[in-house]
VOTI-54637 format. One record per residue: chain; x, y, z of N, C-alpha, C in turn. Coordinates in Angstrom, 1 decimal. Atoms other than C-alpha are relative to their C-alpha. Layout:
BEGIN
<c: A, n.east: X, n.north: Y, n.up: Z, ca.east: X, ca.north: Y, ca.up: Z, c.east: X, c.north: Y, c.up: Z>
...
***
This chain:
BEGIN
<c: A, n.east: 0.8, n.north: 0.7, n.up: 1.0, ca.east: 89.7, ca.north: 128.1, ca.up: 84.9, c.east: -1.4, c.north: -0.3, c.up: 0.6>
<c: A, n.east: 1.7, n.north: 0.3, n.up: -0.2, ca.east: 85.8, ca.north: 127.6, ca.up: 84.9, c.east: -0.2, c.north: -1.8, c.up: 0.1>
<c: A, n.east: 0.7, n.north: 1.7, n.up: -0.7, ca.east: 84.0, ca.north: 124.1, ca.up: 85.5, c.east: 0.3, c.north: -0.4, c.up: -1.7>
<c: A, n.east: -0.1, n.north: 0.2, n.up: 1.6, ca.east: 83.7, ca.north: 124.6, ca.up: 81.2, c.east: 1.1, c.north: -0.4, c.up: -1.1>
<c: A, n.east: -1.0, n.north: -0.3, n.up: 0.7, ca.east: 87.0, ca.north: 125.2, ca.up: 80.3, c.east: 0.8, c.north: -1.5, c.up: 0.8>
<c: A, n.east: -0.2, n.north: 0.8, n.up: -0.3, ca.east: 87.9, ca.north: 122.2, ca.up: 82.7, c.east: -0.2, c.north: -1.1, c.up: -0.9>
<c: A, n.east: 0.8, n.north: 0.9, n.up: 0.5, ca.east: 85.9, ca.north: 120.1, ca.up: 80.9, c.east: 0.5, c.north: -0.1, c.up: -1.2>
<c: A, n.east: -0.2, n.north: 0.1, n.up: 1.5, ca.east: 87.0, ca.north: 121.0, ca.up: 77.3, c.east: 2.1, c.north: -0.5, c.up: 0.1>
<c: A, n.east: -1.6, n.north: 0.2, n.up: 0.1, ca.east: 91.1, ca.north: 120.3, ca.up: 78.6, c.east: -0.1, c.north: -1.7, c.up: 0.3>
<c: A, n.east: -0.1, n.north: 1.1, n.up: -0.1, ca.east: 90.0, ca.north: 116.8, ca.up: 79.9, c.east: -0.5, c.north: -0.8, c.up: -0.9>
<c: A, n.east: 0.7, n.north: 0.6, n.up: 1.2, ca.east: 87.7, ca.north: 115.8, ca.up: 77.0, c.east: 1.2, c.north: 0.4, c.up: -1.3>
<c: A, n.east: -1.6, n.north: 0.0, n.up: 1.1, ca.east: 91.1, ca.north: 116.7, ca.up: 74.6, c.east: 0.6, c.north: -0.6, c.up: 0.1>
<c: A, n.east: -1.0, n.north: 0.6, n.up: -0.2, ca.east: 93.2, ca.north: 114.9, ca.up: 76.8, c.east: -0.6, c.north: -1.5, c.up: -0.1>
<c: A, n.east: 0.4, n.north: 1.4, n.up: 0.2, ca.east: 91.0, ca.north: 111.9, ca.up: 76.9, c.east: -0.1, c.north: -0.5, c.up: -1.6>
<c: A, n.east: 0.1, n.north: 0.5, n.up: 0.8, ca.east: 90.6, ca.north: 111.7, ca.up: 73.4, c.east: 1.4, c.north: 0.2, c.up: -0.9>
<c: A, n.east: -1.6, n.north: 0.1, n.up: 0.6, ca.east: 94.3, ca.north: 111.4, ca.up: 72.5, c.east: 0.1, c.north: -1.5, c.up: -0.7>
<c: A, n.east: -0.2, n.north: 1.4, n.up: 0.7, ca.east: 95.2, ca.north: 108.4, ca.up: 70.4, c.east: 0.6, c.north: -0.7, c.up: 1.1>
<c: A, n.east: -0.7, n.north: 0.8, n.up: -1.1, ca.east: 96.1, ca.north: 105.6, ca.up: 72.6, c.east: -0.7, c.north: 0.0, c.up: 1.5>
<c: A, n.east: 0.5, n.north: -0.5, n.up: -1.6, ca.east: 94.3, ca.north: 106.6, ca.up: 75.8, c.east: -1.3, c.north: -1.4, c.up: 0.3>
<c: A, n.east: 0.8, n.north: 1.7, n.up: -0.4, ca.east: 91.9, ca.north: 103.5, ca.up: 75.7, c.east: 0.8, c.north: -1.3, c.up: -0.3>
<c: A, n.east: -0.8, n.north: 1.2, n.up: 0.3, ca.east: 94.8, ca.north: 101.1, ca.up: 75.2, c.east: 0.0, c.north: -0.6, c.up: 1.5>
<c: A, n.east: 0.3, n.north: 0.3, n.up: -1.2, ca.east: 94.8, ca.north: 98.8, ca.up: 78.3, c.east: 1.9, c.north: 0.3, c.up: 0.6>
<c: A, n.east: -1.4, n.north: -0.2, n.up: -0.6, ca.east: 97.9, ca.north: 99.1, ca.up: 80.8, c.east: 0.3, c.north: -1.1, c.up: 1.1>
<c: A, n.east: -0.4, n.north: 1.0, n.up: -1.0, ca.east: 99.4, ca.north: 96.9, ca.up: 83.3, c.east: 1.0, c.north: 1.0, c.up: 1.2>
<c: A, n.east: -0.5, n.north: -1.1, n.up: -1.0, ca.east: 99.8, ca.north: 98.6, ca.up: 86.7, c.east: 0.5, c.north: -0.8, c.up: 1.2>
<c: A, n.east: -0.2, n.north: 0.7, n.up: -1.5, ca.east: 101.4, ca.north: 96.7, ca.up: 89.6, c.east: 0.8, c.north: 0.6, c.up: 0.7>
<c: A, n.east: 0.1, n.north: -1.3, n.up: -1.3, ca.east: 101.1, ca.north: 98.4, ca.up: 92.6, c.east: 0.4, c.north: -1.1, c.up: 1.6>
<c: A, n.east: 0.2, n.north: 0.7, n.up: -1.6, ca.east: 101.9, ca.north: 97.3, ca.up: 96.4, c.east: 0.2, c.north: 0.9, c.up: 0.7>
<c: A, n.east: 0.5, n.north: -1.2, n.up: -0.7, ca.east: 100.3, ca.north: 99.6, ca.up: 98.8, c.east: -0.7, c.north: -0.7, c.up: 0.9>
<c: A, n.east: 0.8, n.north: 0.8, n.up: -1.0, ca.east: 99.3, ca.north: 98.6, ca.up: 102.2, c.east: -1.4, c.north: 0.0, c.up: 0.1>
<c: A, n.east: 1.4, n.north: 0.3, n.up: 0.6, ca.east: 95.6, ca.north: 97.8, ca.up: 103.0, c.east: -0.6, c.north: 1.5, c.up: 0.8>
<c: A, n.east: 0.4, n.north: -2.0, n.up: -0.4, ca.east: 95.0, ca.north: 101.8, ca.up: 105.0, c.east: 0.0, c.north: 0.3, c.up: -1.0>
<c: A, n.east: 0.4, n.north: -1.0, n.up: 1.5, ca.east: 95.2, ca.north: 103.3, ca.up: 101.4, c.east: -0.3, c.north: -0.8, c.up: -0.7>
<c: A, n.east: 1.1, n.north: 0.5, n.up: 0.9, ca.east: 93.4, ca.north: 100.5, ca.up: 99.9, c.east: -1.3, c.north: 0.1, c.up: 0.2>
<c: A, n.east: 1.2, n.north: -0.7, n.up: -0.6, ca.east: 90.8, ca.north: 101.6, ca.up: 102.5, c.east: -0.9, c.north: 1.2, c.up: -0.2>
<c: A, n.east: 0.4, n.north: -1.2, n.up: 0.9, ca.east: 91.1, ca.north: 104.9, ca.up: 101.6, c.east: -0.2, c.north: 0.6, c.up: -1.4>
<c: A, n.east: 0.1, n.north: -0.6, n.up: 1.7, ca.east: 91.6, ca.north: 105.2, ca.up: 98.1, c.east: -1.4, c.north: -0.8, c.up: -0.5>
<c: A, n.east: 1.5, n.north: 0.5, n.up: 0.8, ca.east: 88.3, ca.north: 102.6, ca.up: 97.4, c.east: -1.0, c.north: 1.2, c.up: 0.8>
<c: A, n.east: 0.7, n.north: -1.2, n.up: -0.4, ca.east: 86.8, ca.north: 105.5, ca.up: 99.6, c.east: -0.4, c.north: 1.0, c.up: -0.4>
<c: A, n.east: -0.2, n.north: -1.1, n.up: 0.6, ca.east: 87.8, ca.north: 108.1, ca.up: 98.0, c.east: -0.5, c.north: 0.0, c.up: -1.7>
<c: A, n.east: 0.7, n.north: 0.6, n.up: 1.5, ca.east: 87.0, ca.north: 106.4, ca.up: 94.3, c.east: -1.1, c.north: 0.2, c.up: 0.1>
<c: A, n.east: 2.1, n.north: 0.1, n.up: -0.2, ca.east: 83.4, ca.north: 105.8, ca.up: 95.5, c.east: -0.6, c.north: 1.1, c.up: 0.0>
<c: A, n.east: 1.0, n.north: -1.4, n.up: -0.5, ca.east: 82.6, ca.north: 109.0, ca.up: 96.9, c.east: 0.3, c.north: 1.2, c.up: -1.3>
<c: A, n.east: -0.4, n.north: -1.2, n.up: 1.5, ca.east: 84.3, ca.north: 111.1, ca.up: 93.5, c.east: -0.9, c.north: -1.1, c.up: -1.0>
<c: A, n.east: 0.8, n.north: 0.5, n.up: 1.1, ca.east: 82.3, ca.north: 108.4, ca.up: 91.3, c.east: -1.1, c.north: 0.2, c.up: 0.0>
<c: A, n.east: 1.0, n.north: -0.1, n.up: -0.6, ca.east: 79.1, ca.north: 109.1, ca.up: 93.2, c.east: -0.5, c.north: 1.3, c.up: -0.3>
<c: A, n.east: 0.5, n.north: -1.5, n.up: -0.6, ca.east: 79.4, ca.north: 112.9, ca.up: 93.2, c.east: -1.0, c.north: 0.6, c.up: -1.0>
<c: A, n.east: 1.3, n.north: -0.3, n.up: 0.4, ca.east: 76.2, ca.north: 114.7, ca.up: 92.1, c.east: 0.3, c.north: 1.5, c.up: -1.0>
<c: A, n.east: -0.1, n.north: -0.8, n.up: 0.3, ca.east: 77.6, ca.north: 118.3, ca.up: 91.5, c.east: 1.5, c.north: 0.6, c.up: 0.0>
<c: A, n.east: -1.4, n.north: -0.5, n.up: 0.0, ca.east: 81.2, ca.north: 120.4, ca.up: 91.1, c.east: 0.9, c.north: -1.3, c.up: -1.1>
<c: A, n.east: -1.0, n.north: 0.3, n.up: 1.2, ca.east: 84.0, ca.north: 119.6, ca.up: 89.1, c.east: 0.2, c.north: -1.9, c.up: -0.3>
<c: A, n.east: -0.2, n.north: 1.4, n.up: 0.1, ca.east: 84.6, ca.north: 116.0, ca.up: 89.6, c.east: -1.8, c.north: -0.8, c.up: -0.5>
<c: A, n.east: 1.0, n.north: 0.2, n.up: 1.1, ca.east: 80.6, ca.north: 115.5, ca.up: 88.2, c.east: 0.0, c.north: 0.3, c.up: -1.1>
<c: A, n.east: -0.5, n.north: -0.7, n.up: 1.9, ca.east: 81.3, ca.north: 117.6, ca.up: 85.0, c.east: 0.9, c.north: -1.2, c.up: -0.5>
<c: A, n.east: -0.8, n.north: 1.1, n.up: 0.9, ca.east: 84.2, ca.north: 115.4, ca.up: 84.2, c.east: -0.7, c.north: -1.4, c.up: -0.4>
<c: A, n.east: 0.9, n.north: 1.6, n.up: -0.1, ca.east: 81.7, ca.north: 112.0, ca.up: 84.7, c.east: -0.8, c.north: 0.1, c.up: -1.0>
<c: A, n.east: 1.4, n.north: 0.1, n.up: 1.0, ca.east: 79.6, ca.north: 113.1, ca.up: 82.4, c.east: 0.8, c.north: 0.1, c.up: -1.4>
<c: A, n.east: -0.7, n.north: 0.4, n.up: 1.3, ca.east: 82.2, ca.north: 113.4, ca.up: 79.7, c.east: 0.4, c.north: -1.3, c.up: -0.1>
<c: A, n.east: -0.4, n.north: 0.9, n.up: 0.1, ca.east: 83.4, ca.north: 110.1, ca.up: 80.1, c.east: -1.1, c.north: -1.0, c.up: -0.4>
<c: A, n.east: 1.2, n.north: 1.4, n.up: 0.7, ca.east: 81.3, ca.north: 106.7, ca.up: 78.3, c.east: -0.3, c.north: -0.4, c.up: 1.2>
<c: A, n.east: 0.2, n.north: 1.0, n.up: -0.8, ca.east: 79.3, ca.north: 104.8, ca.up: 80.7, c.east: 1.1, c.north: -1.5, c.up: 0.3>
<c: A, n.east: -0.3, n.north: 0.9, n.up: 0.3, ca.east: 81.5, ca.north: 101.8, ca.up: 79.7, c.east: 2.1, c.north: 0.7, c.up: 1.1>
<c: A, n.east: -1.4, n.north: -0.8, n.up: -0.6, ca.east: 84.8, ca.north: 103.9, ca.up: 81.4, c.east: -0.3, c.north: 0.1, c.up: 1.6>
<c: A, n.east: 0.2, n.north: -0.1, n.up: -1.4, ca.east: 83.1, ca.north: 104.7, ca.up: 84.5, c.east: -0.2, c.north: -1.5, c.up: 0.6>
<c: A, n.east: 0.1, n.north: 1.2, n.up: -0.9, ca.east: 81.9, ca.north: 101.0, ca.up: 85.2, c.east: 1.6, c.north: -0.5, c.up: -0.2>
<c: A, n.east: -0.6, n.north: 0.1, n.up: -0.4, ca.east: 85.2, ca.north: 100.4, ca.up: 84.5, c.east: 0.6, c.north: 0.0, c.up: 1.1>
<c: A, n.east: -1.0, n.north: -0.9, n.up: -1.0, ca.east: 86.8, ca.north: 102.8, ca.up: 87.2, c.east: -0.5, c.north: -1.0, c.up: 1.1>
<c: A, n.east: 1.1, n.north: -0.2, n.up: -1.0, ca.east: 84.0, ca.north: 101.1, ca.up: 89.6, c.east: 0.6, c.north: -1.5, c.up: 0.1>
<c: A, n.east: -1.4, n.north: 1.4, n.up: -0.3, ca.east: 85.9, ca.north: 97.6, ca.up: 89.0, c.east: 0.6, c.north: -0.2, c.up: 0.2>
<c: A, n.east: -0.9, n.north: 0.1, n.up: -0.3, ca.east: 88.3, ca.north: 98.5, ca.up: 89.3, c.east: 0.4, c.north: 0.3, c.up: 1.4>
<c: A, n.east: 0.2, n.north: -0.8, n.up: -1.0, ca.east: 87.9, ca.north: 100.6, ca.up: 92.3, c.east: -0.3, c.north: -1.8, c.up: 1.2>
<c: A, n.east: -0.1, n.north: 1.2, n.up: -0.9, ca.east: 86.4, ca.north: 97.0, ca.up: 94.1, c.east: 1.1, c.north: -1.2, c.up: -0.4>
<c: A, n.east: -1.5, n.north: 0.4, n.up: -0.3, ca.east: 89.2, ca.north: 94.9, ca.up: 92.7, c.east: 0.4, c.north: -0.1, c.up: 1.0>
<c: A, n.east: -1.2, n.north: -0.3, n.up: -1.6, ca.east: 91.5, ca.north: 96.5, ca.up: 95.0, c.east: -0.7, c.north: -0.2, c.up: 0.9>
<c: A, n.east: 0.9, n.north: 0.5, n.up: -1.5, ca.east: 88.9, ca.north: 96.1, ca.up: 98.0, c.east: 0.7, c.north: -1.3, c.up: -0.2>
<c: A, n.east: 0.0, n.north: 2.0, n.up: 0.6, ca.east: 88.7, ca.north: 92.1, ca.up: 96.7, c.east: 1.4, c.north: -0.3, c.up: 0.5>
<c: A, n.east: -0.5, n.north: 0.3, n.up: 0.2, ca.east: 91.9, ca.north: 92.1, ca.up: 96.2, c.east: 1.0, c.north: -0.2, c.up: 1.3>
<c: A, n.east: -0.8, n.north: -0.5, n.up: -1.5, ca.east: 93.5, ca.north: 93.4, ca.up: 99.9, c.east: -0.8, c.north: -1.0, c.up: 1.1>
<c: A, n.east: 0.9, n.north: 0.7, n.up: -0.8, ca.east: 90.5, ca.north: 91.2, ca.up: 101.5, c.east: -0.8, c.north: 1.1, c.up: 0.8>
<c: A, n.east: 0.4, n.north: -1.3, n.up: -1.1, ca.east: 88.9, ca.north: 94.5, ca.up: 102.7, c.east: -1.6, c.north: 0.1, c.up: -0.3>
<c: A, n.east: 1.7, n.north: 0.1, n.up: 0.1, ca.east: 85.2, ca.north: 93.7, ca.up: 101.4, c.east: -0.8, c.north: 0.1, c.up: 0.9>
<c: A, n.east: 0.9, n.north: 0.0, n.up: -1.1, ca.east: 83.5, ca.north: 93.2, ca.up: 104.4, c.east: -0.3, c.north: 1.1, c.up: 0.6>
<c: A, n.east: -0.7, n.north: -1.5, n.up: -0.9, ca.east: 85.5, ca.north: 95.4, ca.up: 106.3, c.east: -0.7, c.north: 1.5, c.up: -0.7>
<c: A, n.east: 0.7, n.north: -1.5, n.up: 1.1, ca.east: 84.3, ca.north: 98.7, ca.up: 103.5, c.east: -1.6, c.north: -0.1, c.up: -0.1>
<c: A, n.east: 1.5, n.north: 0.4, n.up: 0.2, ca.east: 80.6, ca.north: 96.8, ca.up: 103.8, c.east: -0.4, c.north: 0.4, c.up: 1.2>
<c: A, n.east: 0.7, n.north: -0.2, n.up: -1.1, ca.east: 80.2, ca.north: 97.2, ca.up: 107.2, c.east: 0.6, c.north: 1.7, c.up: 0.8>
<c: A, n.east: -0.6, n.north: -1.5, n.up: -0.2, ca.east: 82.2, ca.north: 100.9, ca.up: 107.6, c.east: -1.5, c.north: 0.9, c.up: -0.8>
<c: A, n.east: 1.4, n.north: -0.5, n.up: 0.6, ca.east: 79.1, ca.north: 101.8, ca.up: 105.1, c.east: -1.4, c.north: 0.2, c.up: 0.4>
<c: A, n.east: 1.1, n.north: 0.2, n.up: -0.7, ca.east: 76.9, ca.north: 100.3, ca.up: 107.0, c.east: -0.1, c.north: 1.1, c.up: 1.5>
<c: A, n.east: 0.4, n.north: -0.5, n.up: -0.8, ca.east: 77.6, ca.north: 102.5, ca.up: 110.0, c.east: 0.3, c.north: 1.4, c.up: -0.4>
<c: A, n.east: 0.2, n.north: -1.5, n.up: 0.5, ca.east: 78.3, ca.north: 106.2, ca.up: 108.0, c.east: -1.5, c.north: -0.1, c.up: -0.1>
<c: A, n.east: 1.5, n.north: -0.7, n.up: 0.6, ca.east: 74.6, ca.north: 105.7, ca.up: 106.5, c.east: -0.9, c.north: 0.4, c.up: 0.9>
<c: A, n.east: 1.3, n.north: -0.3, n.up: -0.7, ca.east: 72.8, ca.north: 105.6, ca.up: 109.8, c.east: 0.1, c.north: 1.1, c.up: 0.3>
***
């Protein structure tokens, strides 16, 4: 499947009835993959080009700041703010 045809299976599945209903997800997952996964959120919400940009651009603004809340939540929530502030701080240099 092309970048296009990607695009037109996730823009169908997103607009299924019910798919913006809210959910209740309770999760317990140590704070290593709450390290990584706000990692890995950030850097797929960020991306500029390839598949995972195509999809970003189908979704509403209002969906993505979601994800992006949600995404720090879990930081907040593990106590790993700092810790993910100052990891950032030494990738950029």
């Amino acid at each position: 499947m092309n970048a296009s045809d990607v695009a037109k299976v996730y823009e169908t599945v997103l607009s299924i009835p019910g798919m913006n209903e809210g959910v209740k997800i309770d999760v317990k997952i140590n704070r290593k993959a709450v390290l990584l996964l706000h990692s890995v959120v950030g850097n797929g919400l960020s991306a500029k080009e390839g598949e995972t940009a195509e999809l970003l651009k189908l979704l509403p603004e209002e969906t993505v700041k979601e994800l992006k809340d949600f995404n720090e939540e879990c930081l907040k929530k593990a106590g790993l703010t700092e810790l993910s502030e100052k990891l950032k701080g030494l990738t950029s240099k």
